[in-house]
C-alpha positions as CSV (number, residue, x, y, z in Angstrom):
1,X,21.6,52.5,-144.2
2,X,23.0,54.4,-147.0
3,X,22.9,51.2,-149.4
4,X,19.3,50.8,-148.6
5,X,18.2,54.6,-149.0
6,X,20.5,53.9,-152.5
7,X,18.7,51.5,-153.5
8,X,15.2,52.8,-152.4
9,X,15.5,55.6,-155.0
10,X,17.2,53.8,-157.8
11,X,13.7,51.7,-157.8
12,X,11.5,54.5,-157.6
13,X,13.5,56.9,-159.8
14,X,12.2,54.5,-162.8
15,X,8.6,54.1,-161.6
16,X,8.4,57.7,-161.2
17,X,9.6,58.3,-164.8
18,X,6.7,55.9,-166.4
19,X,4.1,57.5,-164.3
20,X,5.1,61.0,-165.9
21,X,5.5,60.0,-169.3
22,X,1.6,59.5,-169.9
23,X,0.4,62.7,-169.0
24,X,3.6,64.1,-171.2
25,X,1.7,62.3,-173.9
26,X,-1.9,63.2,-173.4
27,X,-0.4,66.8,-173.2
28,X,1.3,66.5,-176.3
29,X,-2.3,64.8,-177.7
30,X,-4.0,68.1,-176.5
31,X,-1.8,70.5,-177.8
32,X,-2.2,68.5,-181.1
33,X,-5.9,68.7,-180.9
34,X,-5.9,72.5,-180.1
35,X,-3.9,72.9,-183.3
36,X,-6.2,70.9,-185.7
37,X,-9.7,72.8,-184.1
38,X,-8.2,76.5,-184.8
39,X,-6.5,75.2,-187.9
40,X,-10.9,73.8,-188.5
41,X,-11.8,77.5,-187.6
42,X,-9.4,78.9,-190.1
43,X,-11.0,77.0,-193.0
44,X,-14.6,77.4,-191.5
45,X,-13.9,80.9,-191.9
46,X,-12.4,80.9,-195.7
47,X,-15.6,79.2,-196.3
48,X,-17.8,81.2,-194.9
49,X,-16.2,84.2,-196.6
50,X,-16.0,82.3,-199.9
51,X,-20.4,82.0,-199.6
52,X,-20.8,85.7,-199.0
53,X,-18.7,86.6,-202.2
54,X,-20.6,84.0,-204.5
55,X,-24.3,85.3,-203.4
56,X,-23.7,88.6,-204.9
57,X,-21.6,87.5,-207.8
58,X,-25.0,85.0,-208.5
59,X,-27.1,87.7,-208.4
60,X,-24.7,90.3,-210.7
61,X,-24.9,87.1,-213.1
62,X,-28.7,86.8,-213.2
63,X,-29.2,90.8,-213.4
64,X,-26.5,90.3,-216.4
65,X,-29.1,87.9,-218.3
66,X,-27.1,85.0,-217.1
67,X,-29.7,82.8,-216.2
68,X,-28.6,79.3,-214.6
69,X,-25.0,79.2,-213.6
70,X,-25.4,75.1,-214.8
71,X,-23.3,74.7,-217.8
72,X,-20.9,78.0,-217.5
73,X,-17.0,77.7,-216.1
C-alpha cells in the first residue's frame, strides 16, 4: 500500500508543478504590463507638462516681436 501511495504522488507531484507554472507566468506577464502602463503615465505626464510650458513661452515670443517660431533654434 505504501509503494502505491509512493508512487501515486511521485506522478502527480510533476503534473501539479506544470499546472502551476503558467499562472506563475501570466503573473509575471501582468506585473510586467503594470510596469510599462505607469511607466506610459510617467511620460504622458512629462508631456503634458512639457505643452503647458511651451504655450506661454509662444506667446512671450510673439509679444517679443518674434513672429513665427519656423526658422529659429
Amino acid at each position: 500500500m505504501n509503494r502505491l501511495l509512493s508512487l501515486q504522488a511521485a506522478s502527480t507531484a510533476p503534473v501539479m508543478l506544470m499546472s502551476q507554472n503558467p499562472q506563475a507566468e501570466r503573473d509575471r506577464l501582468e506585473a510586467n504590463d503594470d510596469l510599462v502602463d505607469q511607466a506610459a503615465e510617467e511620460i504622458r505626464a512629462i508631456l503634458d507638462h512639457l505643452a503647458a510650458q511651451d504655450r506661454p513661452l509662444v506667446e512671450i515670443h510673439a509679444l517679443l516681436g518674434g513672429g513665427s517660431a519656423e526658422g529659429t533654434a
